[in-house]
VMD Tcl script that draws the C-alpha trace (Angstrom):
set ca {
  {0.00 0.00 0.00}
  {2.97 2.44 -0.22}
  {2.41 2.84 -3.69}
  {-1.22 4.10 -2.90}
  {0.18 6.76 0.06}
  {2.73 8.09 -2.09}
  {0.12 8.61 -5.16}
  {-2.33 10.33 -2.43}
  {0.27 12.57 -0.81}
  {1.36 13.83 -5.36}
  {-2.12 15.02 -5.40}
  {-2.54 16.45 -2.13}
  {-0.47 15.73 0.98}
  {-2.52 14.04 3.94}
  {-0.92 13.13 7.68}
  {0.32 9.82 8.83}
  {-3.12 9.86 11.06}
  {-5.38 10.26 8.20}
  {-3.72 7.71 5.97}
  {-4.08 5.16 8.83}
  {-7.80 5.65 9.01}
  {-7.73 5.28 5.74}
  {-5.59 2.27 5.64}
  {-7.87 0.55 8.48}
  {-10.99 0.93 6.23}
  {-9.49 -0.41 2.69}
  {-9.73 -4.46 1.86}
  {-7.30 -5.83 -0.68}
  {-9.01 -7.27 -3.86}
  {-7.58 -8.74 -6.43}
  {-9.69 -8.14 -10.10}
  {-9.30 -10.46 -12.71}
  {-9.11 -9.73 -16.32}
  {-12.50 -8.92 -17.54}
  {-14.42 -8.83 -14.18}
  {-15.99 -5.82 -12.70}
  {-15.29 -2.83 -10.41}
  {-18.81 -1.22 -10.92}
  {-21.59 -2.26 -13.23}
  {-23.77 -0.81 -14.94}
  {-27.58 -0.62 -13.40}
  {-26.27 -1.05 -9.70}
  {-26.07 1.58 -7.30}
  {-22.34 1.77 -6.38}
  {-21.00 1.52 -2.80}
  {-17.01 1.25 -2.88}
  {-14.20 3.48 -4.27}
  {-11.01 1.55 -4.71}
  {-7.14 2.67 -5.29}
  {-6.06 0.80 -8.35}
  {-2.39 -0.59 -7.03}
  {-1.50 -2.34 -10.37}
  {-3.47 -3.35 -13.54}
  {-5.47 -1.27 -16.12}
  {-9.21 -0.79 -15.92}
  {-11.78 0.85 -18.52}
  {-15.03 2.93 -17.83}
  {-17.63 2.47 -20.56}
  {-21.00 2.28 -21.68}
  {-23.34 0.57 -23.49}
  {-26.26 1.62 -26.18}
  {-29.51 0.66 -26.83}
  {-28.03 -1.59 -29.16}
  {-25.13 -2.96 -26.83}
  {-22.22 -1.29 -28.55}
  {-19.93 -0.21 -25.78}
  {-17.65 2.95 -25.86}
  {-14.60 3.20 -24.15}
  {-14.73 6.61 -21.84}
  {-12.01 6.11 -19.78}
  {-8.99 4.46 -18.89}
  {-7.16 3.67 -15.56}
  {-3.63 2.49 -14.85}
  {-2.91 1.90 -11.57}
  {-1.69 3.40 -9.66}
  {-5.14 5.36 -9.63}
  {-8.75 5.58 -7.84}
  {-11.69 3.60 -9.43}
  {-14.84 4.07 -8.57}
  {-18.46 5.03 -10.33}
  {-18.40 8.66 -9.12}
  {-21.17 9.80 -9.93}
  {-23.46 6.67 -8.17}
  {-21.61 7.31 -4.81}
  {-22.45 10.66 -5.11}
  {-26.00 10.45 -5.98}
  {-27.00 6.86 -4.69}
  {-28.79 6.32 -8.50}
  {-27.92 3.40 -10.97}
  {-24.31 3.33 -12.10}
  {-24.42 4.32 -15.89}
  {-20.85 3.34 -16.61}
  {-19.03 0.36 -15.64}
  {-15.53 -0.18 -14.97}
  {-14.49 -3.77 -15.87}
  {-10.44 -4.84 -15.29}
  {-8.84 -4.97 -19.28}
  {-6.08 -7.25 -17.08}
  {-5.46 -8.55 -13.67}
  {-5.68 -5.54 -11.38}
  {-4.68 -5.22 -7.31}
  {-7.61 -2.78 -5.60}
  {-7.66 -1.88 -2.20}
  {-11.38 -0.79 -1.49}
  {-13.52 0.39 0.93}
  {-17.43 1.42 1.10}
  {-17.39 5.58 0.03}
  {-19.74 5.92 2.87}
  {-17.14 5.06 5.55}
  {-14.41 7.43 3.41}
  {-16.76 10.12 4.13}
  {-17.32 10.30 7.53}
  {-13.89 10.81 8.33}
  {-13.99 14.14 6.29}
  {-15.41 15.97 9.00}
  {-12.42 14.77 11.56}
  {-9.45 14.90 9.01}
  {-9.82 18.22 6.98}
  {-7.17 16.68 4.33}
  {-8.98 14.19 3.82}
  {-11.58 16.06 2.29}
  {-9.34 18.20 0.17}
  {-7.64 15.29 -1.58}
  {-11.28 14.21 -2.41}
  {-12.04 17.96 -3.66}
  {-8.53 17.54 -6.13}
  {-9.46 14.30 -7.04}
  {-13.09 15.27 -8.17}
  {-11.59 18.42 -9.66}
  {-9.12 17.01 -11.51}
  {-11.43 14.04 -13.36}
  {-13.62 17.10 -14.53}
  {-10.79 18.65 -15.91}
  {-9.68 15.77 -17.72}
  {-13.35 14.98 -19.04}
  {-13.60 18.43 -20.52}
  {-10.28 18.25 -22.09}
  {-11.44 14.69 -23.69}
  {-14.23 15.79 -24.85}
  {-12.38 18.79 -26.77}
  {-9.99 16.66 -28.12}
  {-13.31 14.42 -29.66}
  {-14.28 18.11 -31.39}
  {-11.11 20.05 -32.15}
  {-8.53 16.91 -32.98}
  {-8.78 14.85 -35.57}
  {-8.14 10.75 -35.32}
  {-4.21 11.13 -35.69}
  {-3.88 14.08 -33.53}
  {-6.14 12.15 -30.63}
  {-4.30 9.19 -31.39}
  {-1.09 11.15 -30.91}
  {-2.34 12.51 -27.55}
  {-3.90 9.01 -26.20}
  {0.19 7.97 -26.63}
  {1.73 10.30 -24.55}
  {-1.36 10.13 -21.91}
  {-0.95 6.44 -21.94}
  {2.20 5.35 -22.96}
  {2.22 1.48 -22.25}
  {-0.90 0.84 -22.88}
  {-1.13 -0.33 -26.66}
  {1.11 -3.41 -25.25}
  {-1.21 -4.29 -22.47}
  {-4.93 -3.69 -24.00}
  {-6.85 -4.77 -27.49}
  {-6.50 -2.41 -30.30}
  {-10.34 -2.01 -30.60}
  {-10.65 -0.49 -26.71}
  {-8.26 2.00 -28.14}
  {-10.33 2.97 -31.09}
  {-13.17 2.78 -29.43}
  {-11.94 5.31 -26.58}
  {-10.63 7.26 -29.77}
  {-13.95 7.49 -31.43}
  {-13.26 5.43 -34.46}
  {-13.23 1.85 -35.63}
  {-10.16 -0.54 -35.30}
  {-9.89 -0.34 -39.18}
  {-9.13 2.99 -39.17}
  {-6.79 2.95 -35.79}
  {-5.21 0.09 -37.27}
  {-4.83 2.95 -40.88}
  {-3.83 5.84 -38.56}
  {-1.09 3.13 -36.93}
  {-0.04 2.11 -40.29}
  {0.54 5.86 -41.65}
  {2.94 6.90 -38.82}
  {4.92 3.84 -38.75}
  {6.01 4.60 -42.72}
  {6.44 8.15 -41.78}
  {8.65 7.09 -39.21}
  {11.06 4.87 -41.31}
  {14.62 6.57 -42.84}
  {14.66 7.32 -46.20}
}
mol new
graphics top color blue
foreach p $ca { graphics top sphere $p radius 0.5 }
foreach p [lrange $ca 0 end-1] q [lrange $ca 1 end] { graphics top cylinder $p $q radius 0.2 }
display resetview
């Protein structure tokens, strides 16, 4: 669990007392490959700190095509925000892309140590902050990018993941088909090669 302290105290620092009522509440979990975090339809009750493994967020149509909203590589916090915050049906499940190590806890118990350890609270306030930072800059990137240029980004944002994940949870995160992430790939590796 040092992994998960030091990844807490980047975003915002917390004391050794607050991480150890933090530490008492989480339960190690180990996630394997294609299993669930949060699904879709249920009312969520746990947050988890992703130690090690990747994890999408996605959703389904009417028609049960799924699109790829997020991605998480641990280490990182899972968790179907939006459900814990407003006790409805989870609209967007988070399913493990490979074996993943979670230490998780009910959200309920998080937050009643907020009102006793101040930091607490803030890290949650960065944390919420900074996911709606990075879902307005995604969706941007969907508008003002084109396939390559997103592409590009997704690369630097997630640099081992192509080795780790199917191509087509790529495109589909990219908003385009695996035909034409597998063109865009195809393109940039000639580009690349000397003359």
């Amino acid at each position: 669990m040092d992994n998960i302290n030091a990844y807490i105290n980047a975003i915002s620092p917390i004391s050794n007392l607050t991480w150890l009522k933090i530490s008492q509440l989480l339960t190690p979990e180990k996630i394997l490959k294609n299993q669930y975090f949060a699904k879709q339809n249920q009312v969520a009750k746990k947050i988890g700190f992703l130690e090690s493994g990747v994890v999408r967020a996605f959703f389904s149509n009417a028609a049960g095509q799924e699109y790829n909203k997020q991605f998480f590589v641990g280490p990182s916090i899972i968790g179907a925000y939006s459900s814990l915050l407003t006790s409805k049906p989870n609209l967007i499940a988070q399913q493990a892309l490979t074996d993943c190590m979670v230490y998780s806890c009910t959200y309920s118990d998080l937050v009643q140590l907020f009102d006793e350890h101040q930091d607490l609270e803030r890290l949650v306030r960065k944390i919420a902050e900074y996911y709606f930072i990075e879902k307005e800059k995604k969706e941007l990137d969907i508008v003002l990018l084109n396939a390559t240029q997103r592409y590009l980004v997704f690369k630097v944002e997630f640099p081992s993941l192509e080795q780790l994940i199917p191509q087509y949870h790529i495109a589909s995160y990219l908003g385009i088909s695996a035909i034409q992430l597998s063109r865009i790939r195809k393109e940039l590796a000639v580009k690349k090669k000397p003359i």
